[in-house]
DRENDO-874986 format. One record per residue (C-alpha): residue number from 1; residue in three letters; y, z, x. Coordinates in nm, 3 decimals, always signed. Each point is the difference from the previous one (the first is absolute). Example, Ala and Ser with C-alpha at 12.3 -4.5 7.8 and 13.67 -1.06 7.14 Angstrom:
  nr rest       v       w       u
   1  Ala  -0.450  +0.780  +1.230
   2  Ser  +0.344  -0.066  +0.137
This chain:
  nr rest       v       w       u
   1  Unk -18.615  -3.844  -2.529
   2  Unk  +0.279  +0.185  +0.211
   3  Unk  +0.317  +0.075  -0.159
   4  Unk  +0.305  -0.093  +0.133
   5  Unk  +0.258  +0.233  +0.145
   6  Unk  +0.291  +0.078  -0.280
   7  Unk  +0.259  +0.074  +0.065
   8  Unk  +0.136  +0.398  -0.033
   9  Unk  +0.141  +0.059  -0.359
  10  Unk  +0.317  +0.251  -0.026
  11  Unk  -0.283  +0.251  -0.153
  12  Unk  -0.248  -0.058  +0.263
  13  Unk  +0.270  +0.081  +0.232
  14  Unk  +0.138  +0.243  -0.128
  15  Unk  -0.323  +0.186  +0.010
  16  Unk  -0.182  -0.114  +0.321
  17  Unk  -0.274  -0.050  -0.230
  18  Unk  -0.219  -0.362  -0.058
  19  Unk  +0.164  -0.285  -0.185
  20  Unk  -0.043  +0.004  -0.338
  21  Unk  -0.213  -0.334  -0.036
  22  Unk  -0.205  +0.193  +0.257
  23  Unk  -0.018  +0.313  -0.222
  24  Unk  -0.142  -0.202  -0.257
  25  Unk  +0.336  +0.048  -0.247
  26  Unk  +0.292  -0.222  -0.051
  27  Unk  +0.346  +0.148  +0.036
  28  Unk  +0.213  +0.036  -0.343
  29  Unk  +0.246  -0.243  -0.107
  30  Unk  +0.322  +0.018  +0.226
  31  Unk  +0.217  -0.050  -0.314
  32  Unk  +0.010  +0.022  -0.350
  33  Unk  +0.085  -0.248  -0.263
  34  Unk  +0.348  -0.005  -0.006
  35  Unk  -0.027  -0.023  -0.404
  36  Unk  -0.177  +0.369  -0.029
  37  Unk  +0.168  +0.176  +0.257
  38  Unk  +0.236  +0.179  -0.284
  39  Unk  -0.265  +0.054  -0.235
  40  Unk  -0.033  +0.303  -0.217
  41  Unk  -0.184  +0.189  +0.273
  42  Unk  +0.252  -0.055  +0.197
  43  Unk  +0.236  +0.186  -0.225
  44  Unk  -0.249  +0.280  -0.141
  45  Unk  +0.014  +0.049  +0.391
  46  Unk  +0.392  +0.000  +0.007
  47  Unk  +0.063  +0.217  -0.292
  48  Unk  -0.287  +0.281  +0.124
  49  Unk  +0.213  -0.010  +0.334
  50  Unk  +0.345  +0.049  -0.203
  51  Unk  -0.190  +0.311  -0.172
  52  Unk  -0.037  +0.141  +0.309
  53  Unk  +0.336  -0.077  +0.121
  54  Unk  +0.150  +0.164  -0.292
  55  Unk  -0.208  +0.323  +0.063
  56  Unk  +0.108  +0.024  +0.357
  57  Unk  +0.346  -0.048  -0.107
  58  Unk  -0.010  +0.229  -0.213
  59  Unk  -0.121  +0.240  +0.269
  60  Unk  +0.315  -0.066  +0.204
  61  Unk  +0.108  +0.359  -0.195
  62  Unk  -0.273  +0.167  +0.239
  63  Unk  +0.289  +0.151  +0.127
  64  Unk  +0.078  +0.202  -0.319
  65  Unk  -0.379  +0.155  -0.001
  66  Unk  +0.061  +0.116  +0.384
  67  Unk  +0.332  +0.171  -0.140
  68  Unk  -0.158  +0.095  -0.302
  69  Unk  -0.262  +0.167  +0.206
  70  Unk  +0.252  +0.220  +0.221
  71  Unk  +0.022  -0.289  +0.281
  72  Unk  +0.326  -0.141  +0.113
  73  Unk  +0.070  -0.351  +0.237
  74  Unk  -0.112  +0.144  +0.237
  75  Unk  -0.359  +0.044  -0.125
  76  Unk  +0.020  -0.324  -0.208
  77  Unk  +0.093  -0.153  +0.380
  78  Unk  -0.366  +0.138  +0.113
  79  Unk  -0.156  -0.075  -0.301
  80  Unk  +0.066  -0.340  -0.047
  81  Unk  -0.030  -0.036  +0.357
  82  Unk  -0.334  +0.125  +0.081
  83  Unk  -0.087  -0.188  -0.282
  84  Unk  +0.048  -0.301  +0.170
  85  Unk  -0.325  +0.067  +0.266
  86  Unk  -0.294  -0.090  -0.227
  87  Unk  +0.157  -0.341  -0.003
  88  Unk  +0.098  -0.034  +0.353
  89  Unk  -0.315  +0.127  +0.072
  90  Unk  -0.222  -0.222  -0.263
  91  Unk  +0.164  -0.292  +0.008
  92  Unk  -0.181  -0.215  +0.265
  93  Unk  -0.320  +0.198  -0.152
  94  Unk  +0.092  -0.187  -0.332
  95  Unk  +0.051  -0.317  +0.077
  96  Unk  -0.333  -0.018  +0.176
  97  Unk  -0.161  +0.164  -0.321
  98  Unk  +0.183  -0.232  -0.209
  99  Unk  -0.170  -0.292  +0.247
 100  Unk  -0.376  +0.162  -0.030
 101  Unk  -0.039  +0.083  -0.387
 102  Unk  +0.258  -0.209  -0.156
 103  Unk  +0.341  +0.005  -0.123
 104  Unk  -0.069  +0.090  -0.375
 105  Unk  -0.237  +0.268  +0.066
 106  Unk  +0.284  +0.187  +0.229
 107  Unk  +0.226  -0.055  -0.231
 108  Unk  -0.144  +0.192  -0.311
 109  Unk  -0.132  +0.292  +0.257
 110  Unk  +0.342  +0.009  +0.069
 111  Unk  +0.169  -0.008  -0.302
 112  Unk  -0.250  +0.284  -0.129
 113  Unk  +0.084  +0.236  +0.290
 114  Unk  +0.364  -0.040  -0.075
 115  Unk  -0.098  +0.147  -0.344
 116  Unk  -0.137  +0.244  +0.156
 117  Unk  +0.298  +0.090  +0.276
 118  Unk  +0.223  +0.010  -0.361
 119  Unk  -0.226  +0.230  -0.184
 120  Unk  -0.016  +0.244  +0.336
 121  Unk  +0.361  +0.058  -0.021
 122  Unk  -0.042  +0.201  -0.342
 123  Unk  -0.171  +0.288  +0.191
 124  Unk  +0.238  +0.046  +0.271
 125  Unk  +0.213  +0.264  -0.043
 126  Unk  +0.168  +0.057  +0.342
 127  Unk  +0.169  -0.226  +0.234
 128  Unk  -0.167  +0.203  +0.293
 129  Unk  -0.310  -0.055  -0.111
 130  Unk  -0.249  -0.273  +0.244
 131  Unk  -0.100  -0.143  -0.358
 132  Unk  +0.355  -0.187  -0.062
 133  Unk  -0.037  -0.108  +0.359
 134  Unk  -0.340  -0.132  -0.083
 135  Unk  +0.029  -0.174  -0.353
 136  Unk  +0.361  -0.137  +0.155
 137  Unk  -0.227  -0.187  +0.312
 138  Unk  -0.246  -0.098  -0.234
 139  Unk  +0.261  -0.180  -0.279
 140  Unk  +0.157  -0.166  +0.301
 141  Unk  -0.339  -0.118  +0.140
 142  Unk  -0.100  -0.119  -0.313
 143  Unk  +0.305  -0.171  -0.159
 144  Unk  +0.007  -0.227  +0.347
 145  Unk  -0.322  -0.098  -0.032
 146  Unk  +0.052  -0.115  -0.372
 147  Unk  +0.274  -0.233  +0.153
 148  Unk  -0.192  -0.166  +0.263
 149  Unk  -0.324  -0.038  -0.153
 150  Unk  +0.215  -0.138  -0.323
 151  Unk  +0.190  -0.252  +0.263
 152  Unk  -0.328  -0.058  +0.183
 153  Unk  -0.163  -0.094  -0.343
 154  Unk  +0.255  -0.258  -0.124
 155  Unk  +0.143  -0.167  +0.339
 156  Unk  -0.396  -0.111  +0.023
 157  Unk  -0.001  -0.189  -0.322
 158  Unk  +0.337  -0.181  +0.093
 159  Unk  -0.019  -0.380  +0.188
 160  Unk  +0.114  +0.022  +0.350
 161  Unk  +0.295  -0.151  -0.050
 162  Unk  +0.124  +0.222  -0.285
 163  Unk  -0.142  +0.305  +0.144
 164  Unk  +0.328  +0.148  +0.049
 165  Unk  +0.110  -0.071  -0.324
 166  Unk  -0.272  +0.135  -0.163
 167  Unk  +0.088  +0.337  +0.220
 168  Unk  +0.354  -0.007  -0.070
 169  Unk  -0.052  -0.057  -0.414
 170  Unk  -0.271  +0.310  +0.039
 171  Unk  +0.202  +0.216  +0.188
 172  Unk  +0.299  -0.006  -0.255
 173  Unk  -0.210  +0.238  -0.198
 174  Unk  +0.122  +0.275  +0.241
 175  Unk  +0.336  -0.110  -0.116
 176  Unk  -0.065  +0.030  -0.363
 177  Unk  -0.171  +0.332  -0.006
 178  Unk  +0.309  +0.112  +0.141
 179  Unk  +0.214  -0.138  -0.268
 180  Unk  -0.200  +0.145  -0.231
 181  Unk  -0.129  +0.327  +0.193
 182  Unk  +0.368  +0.146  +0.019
 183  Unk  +0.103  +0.007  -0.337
 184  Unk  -0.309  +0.162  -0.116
 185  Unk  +0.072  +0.299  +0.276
 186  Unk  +0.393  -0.006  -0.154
 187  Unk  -0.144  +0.069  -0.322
 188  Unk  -0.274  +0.205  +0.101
 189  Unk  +0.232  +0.305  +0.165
 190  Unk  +0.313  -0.112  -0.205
 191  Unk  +0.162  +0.352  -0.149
 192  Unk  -0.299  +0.163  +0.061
 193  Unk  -0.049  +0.318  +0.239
 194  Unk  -0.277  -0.008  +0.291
 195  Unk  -0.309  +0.134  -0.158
 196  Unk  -0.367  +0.008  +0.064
 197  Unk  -0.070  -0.174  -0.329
 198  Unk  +0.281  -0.279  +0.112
 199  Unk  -0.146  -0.008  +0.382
 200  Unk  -0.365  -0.023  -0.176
 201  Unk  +0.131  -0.288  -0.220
 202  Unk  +0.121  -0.218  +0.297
 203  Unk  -0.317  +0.007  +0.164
 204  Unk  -0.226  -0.016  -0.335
 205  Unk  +0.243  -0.374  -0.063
 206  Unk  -0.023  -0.134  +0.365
 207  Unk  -0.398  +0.096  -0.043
 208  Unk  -0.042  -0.169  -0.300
 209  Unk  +0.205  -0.355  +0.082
 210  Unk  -0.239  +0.008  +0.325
 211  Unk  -0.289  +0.040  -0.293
 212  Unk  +0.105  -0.250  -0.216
 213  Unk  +0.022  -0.239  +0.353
 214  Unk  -0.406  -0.008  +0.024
 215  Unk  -0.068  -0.172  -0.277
 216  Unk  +0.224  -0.293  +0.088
 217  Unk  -0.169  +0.028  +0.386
 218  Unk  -0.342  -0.025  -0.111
 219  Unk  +0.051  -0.299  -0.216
 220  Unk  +0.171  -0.230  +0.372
 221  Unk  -0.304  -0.130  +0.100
 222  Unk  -0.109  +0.022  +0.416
 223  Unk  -0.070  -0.358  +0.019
 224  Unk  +0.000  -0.127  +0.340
 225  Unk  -0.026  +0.345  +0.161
 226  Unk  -0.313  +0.115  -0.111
 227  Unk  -0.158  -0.329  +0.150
 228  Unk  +0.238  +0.060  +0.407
 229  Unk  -0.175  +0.382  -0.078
 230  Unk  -0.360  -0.190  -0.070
 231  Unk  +0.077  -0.263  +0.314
 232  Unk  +0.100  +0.380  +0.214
 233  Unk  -0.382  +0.100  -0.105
 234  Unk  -0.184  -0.341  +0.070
 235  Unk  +0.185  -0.024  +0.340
 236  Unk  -0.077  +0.361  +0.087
 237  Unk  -0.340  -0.074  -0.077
 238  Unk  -0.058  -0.317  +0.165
 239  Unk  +0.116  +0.171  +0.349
 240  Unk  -0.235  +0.322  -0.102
 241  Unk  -0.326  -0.217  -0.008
 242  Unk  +0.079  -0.200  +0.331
 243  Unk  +0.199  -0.274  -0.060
 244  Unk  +0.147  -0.257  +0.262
 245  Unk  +0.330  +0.174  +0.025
 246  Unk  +0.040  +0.340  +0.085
 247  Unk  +0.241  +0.241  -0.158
 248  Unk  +0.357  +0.006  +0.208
 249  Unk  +0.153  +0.305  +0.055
 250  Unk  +0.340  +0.003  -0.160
 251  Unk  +0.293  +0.100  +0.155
 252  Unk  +0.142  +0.331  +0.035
 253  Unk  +0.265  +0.065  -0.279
 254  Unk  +0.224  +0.200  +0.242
 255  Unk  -0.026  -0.292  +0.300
 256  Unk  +0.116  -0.241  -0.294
 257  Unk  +0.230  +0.209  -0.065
 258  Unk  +0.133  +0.066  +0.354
 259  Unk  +0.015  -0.389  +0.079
 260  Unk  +0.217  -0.102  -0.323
 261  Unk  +0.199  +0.247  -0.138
 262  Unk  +0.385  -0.033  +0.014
 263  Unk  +0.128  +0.310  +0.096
 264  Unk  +0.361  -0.006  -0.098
 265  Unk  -0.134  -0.138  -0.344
 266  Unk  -0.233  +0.316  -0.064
 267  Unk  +0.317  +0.233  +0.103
 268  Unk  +0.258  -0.199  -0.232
 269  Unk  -0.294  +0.024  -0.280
 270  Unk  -0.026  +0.349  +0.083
 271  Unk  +0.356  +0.054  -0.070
 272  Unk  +0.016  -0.214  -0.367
 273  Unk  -0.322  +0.133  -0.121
 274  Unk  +0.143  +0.336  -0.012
 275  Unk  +0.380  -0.118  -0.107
 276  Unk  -0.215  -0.217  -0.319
 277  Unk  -0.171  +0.305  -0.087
 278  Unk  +0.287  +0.265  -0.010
 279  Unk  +0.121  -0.112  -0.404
 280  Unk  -0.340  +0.019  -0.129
 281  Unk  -0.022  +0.380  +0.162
 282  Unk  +0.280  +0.168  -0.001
 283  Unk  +0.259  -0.132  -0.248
 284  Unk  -0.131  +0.129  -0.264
 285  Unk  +0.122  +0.368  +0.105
 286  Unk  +0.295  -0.163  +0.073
 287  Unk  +0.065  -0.102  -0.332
 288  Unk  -0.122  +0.340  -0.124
 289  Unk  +0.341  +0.128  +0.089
 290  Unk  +0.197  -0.288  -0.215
 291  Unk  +0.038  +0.109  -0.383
 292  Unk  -0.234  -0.286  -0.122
 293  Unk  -0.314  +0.012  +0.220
 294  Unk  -0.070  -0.383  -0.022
 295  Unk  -0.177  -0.223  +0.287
 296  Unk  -0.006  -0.327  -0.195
 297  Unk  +0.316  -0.189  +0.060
 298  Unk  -0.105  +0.070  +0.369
 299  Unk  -0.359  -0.155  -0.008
 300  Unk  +0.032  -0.246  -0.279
 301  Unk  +0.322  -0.199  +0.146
 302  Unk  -0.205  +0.051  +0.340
 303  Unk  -0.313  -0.149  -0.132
 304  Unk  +0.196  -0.309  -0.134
 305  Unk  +0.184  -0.050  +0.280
 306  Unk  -0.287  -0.027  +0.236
 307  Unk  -0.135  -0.257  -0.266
 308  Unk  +0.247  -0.220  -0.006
 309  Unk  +0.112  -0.014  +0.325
 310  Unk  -0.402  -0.055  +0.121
 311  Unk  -0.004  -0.267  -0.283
 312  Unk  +0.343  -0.223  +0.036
 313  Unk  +0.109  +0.109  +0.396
 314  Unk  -0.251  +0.046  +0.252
 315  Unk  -0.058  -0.372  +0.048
 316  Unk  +0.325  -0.045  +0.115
 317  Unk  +0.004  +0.358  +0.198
 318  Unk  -0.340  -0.159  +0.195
 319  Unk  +0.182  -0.266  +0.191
 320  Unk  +0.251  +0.330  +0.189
 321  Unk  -0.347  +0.129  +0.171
 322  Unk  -0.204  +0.306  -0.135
 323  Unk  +0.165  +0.155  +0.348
 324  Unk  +0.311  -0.028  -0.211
 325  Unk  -0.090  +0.079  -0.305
 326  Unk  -0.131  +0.335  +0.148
 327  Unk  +0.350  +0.081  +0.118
 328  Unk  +0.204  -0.060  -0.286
 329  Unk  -0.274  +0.197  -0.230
 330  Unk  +0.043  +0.301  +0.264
 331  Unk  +0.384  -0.089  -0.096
 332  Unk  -0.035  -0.011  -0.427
 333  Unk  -0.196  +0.348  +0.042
 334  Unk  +0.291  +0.153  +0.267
 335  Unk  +0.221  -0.111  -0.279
 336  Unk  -0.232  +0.156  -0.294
 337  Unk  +0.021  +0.305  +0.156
 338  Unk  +0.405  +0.046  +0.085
 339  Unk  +0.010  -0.111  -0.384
 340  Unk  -0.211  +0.307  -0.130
 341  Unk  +0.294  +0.233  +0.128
 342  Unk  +0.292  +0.010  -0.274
 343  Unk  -0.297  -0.035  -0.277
 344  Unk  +0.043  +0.275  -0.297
 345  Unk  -0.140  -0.149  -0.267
 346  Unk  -0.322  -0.211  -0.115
 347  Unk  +0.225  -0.355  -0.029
 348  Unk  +0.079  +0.070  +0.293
 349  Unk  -0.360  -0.092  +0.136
 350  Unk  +0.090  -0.316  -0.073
 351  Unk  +0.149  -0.147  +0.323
 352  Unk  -0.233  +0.197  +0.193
 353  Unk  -0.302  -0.163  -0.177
 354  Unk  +0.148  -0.353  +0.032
 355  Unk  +0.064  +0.017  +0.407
 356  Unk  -0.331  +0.211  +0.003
 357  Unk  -0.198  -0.260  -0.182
 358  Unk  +0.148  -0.307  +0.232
 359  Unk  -0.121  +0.176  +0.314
 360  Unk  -0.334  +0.023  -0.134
 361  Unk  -0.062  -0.297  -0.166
 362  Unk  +0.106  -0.165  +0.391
 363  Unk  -0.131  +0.274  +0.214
 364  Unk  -0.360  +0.104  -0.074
 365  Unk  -0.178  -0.381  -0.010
 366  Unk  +0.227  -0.091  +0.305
 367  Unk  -0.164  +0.287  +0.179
 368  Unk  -0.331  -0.070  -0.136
 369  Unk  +0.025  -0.350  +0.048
 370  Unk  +0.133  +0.003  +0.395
 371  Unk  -0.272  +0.253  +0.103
 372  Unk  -0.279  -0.178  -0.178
 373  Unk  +0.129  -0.328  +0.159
 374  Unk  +0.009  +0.166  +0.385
 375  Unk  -0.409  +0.061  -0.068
 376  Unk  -0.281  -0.303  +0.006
 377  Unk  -0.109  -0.149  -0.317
 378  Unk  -0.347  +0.202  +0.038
 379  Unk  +0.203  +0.322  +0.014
 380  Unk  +0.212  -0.075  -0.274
 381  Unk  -0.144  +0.292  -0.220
 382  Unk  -0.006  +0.214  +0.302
 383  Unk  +0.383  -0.074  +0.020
 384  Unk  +0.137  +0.007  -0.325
 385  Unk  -0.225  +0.382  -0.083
 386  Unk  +0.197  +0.145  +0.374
 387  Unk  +0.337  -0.155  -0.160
 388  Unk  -0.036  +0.181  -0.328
 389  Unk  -0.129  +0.310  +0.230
 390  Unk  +0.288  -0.047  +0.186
 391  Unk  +0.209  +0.069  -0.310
 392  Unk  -0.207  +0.272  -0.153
 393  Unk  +0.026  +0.147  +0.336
 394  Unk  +0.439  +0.017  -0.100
 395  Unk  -0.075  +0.195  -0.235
 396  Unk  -0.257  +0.267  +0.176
 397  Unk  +0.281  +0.081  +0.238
 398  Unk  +0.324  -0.051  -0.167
 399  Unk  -0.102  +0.188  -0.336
 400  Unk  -0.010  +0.356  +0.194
 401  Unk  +0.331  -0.112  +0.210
 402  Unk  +0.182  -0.050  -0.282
 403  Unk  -0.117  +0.275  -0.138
 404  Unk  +0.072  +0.256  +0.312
 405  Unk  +0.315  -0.169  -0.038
 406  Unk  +0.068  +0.129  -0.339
 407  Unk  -0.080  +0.347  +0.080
 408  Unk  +0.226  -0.024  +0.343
 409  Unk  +0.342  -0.112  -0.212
 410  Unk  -0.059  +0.256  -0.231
 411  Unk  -0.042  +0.276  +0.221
 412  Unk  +0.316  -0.140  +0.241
 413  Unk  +0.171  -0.028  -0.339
 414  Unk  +0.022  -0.369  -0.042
 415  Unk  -0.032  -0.160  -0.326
 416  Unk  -0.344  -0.128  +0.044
 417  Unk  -0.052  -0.320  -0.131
 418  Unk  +0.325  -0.162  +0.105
 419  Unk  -0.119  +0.138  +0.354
 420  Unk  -0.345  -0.165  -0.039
 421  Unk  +0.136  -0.326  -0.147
 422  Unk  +0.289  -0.007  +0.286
 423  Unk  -0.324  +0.092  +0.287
 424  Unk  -0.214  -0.239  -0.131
 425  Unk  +0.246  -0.277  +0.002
 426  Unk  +0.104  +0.033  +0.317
 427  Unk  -0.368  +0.011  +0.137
 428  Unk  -0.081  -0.310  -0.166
 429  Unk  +0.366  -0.190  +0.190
 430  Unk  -0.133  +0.099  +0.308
 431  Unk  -0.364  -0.091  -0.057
 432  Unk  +0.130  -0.344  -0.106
 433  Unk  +0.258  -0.064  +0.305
 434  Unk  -0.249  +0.107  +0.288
 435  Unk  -0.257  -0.234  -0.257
 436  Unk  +0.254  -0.278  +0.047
 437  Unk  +0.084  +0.033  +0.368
 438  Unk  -0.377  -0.033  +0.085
 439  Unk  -0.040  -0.284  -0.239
 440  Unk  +0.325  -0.210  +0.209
 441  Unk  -0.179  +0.114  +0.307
 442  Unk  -0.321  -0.173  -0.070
 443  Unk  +0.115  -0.304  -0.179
 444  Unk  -0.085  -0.303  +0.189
 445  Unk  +0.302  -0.167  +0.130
 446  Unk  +0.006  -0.404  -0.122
 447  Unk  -0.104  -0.231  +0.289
 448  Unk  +0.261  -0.226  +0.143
 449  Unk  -0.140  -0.376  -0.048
 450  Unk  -0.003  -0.241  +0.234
 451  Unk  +0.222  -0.310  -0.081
 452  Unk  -0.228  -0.308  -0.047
 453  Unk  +0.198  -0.178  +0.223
 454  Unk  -0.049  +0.278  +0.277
 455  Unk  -0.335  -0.015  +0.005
 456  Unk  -0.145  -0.192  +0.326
 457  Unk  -0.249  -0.286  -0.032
 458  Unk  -0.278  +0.228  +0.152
 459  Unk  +0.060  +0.241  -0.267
 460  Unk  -0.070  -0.211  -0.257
 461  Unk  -0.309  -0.173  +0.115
 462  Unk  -0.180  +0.315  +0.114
 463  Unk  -0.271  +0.089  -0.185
 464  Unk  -0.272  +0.297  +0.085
 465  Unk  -0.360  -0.136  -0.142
 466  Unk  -0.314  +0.193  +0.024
 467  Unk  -0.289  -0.173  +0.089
 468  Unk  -0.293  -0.121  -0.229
 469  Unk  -0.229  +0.248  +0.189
 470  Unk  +0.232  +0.265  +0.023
 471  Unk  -0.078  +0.316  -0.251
 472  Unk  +0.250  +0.192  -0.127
 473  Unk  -0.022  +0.276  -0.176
 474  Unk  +0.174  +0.063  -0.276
 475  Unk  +0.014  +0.416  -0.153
 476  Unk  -0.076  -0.003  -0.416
 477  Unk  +0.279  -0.018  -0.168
 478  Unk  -0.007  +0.274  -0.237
 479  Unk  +0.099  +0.196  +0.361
 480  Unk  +0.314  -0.152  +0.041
 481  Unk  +0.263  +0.131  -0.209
 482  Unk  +0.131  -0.117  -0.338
 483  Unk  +0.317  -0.122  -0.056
 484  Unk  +0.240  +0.268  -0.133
 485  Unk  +0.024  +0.040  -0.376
 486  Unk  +0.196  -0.116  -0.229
 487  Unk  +0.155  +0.088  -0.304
 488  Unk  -0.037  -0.178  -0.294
 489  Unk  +0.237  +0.016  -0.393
 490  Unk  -0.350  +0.225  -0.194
 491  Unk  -0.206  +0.047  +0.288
 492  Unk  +0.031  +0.361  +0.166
 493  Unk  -0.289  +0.225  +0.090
 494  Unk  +0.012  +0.241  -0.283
 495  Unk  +0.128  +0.351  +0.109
 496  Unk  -0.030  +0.313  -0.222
 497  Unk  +0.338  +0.078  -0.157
 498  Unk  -0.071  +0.348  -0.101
 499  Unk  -0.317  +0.070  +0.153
 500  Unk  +0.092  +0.295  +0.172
 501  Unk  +0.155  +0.188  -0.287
C-alpha cells in the first residue's frame, strides 16, 4: 500500500533528510506539560548554572594573577583578548555538536574541561608563557559551551508558547552568580597581599563550584533530545540504505551568512560587546589603586539592576522598537562611562553600576533579538550563535585596544584610566549617532492613504484572479524571513554576565 506524501517537518527540513514517519520514528513532543516545566530538574539545572556563574565571577580578578605574574594592562589586554578565539572560532562547531550528540552530554564535557582550564592556571608561572594563552582559550571555549548547551537543554523542555519564558527565568542564573560571585572575590583578596598561595586559592574555589555543578547536571534528565539525536540516526540511515529521498545538500554557512546578515548591526554589536566587557576586565586594577580594593557595590547593584529592569520594564520599552532601544542602551553605557571619571572610592561604584546595569539589561537581548529576527526561522540557531559571536568578537578586539590604550596615557603622562574611561565613551557616542543616522535612513516612510471617497469606481471593483488551471508557485516558508523579535517582561536570551572574567 503506497504511502502518502507528508508533508516536510521543521526537522526534516532542517536536515534535508526523510520525514520522520518515513524514517520509521515519530518526532518528540513540541511542548511540555505546562505543570512540570519548573520541576526540580529544572532547578538542579539552574542552581549547577549559578555555580558556575559564581566561579567565573569570581575569576573577574584574572586581572590580579596577570599583575601578580609581572604583567600589566597591557598584557591582560592580549590575554583576555586572545582568549576570546577558541570561542569565536568553536562556536558554530558547538552548536552543531550540541545538535549531533545531545545537549546534556556537551554540557558535562564542558563543564569538566572548565575544571580542567582552572586547575592549569596553578602551573603557570609567567605571563609570557603560551600556557596562560592556552588554558585562557580553553576556559573561554569551555565556559560558552556550558551556557548554550545549558540553554539548549531547558528551552527544549519549555511549550512553545512559554519558550521564552522558560529562557528568560534560566538565564537569570547568570545574574545570580554574579550577585553572589563578587562578594566571594571581595572577601577572597580583602587585606590580603598577592600571593601564590592566594592566586592558587582563587582558582582551587572557581574549580571546585564548577565540581560541585556536575552532580546537579547529571541528575536534569535529556528527555526529548536523546530521541531528535535517535530520529538524526534513523534518518541518516534510512537515506544510507536507499531510501526514496535522497540526502539534500545543505547550504553553505558563509552564503547564509552573506544573504542575511545586517551589517550595521554586527558593527554596533561589535562596539557594545567590547564596552559590556571592559568592568569585568579591567576594573578590578582600577580599584587596586582605591584604599579598599572592593568590586561588589559595582557588580551586585549592576546585577540587580539588570533584573529588575528585564523583569518590571522591558514590556513597556518593546513598543519604542528594538532599533530604539539599541540607541538609548549605546546612550546608558556613554553615560556609564563619563560617570566612572570623578570615582575615588568603592561607593562610588554605585552610580556607575546602576547606569551600567540599565544599558545591559536593554542592550544585549535587543541586539540578540533584532539579528535573530533579520534571519529565517530555519536559521534561527545559525543567527542567534553569529549574534553572540558578534559580541564575543567586542571583546577579541577591544580588550588589547584598551589595553594599548593604557600603556599610551601612561607613557604621554596621562592619568590612565580617566583617559580610557573618557576614550571609550566617546567611541561608544559616535558608534551610536552614525548607528542612529543609518537607522532614520532606512526606516520606511508611512504611506499616504487614499481617502475612501477618492477612490474611483474602477478602483474598487478591480480584482486580479488567477485562474483554476493556473499554478503558482509558492517558495517554503521557512525561506522567507521571520518577523523581527520581540522583547518580552522574563524572556531574554540568556547572555553570560561574567563569562569572560
Amino acid at each position: 500500500m503506497g504511502s502518502q506524501a507528508q508533508p516536510p517537518s521543521e526537522e526534516g527540513d532542517e536536515l534535508g533528510q526523510s520525514s520522520p514517519s518515513e524514517a520509521g520514528c515519530t518526532l518528540p513532543p513540541n511542548s511540555a506539560p505546562a505543570d512540570r516545566v519548573y520541576d526540580v530538574s529544572f532547578w538542579c539545572a539552574y542552581a549547577s548554572n549559578t555555580l558556575v556563574s559564581i566561579a567565573a565571577t569570581l575569576l573577574c580578578r584574572y586581572a590580579d594573577f596577570v599583575s601578580f605574574l609581572g604583567g600589566d594592562e597591557f598584557h591582560l589586554g592580549w590575554i583576555v583578548g586572545v582568549g576570546m578565539v577558541g570561542s569565536l572560532v568553536a562556536r558554530f562547531a558547538v552548536g552543531r555538536g550540541i545538535d549531533r550528540y545531545g545537549a546534556k552530554t556537551v554540557w558535562v564535557i564542558s563543564t569538566a574541561g572548565v575544571i580542567a582550564a582552572c586547575l592549569v592556571h596553578l602551573w603557570i608561572t609567567d605571563y609570557r608563557s603560551p600556557w596562560i594563552y592556552a588554558a585562557r582559550v580553553t576556559y573561554v571555549l569551555m565556559l560558552a559551551t556550558v551556557y548554550s548547551a545549558s540553554l539548549t537543554l531547558m528551552s527544549a523542555r519549555a511549550p512553545r508558547g512559554r519558550l521564552a519564558e522558560v529562557i528568560g527565568i534560566f538565564g537569570s542564573a547568570g545574574f545570580a552568580g554574579v550577585i553572589l560571585g563578587a562578594p566571594l572575590a571581595d572577601w577572597l583578596f580583602s587585606g590580603a597581599a598577592p600571593t601564590r598561595q592566594l592566586m592558587d586559592e582563587m582558582f582551587l574555589i572557581a574549580a571546585g563550584l564548577s565540581a560541585l555543578s556536575l552532580p546537579l547536571t547529571w541528575f536534569v534528565p535529556a528527555k526529548n533530545e536523546s530521541r531528535i539525536v535517535a530520529l538524526r540516526a534513523a534518518a541518516s540511515r534510512f537515506s544510507a540504505g536507499g531510501g526514496r529521498r535522497r540526502k539534500a545538500r545543505a547550504e553553505p554557512i558563509s552564503t547564509t551568512l552573506r544573504r542575511y546578515s545586517p551589517g550595521p548591526l554586527i558593527a554596533i554589536g561589535i562596539v557594545a560587546g567590547a564596552a559590556l566587557n571592559i568592568p569585568q576586565t579591567f576594573l578590578p586594577r582600577y580599584v587596586a589603586g582605591f584604599e579598599q580594593n572592593v568590586i561588589s557595590s559595582f557588580f551586585v547593584v549592576y546585577a540587580l539592576t539588570a533584573i529588575v529592569v528585564r523583569t518590571l520594564v522591558l514590556r513597556t520599552l518593546q513598543r519604542l522598537g528594538l532599533e530604539r532601544i539599541i540607541i538609548g542602551g549605546m546612550g546608558l553605557l556613554t553615560l556609564a562611562f563619563l560617570l566612572f571619571l570623578p570615582v575615588r572610592e568603592p561607593i562610588g561604584l554605585l552610580l556607575p553600576g546602576f547606569v551600567f546595569g540599565l544599558g545591559h539589561a536593554v542592550l544585549f537581548p535587543a541586539i540578540v533579538g533584532l539579528g535573530s529576527g533579520a534571519f529565517p526561522k530555519r536559521h534561527r540557531g545559525l543567527a542567534t550563535t553569529l549574534m553572540l559571536a558578534v559580541l564575543d568578537a567586542g571583546l577579541f578586539l577591544g580588550a588589547p585596544i584598551v589595553g594599548v590604550l593604557l600603556r599610551a596615557a601612561e607613557t604621554w603622562g596621562l592619568p590612565r584610566y580617566p583617559t580610557m574611561f573618557f576614550s571609550v565613551a566617546v567611541v561608544l557616542l559616535v558608534a551610536d549617532g552614525l548607528y542612529a543616522r543609518f537607522y532614520r535612513r532606512r526606516k520606511p516612510r508611512p504611506r499616504a492613504r487614499l481617502p475612501v471617497a477618492a477612490a474611483s469606481p474602477a478602483e474598487t471593483r478591480t480584482r486580479t484572479l488567477v485562474a483554476p488551471s493556473t499554478s503558482v508557485e509558492i517558495g517554503p516558508p521557512s525561506e522567507q524571513p521571520s518577523q523581527p523579535a520581540t522583547l518580552s517582561t522574563k524572556a531574554q536570551p540568556a547572555e553570560t554576565v561574567a563569562a569572560v572574567g
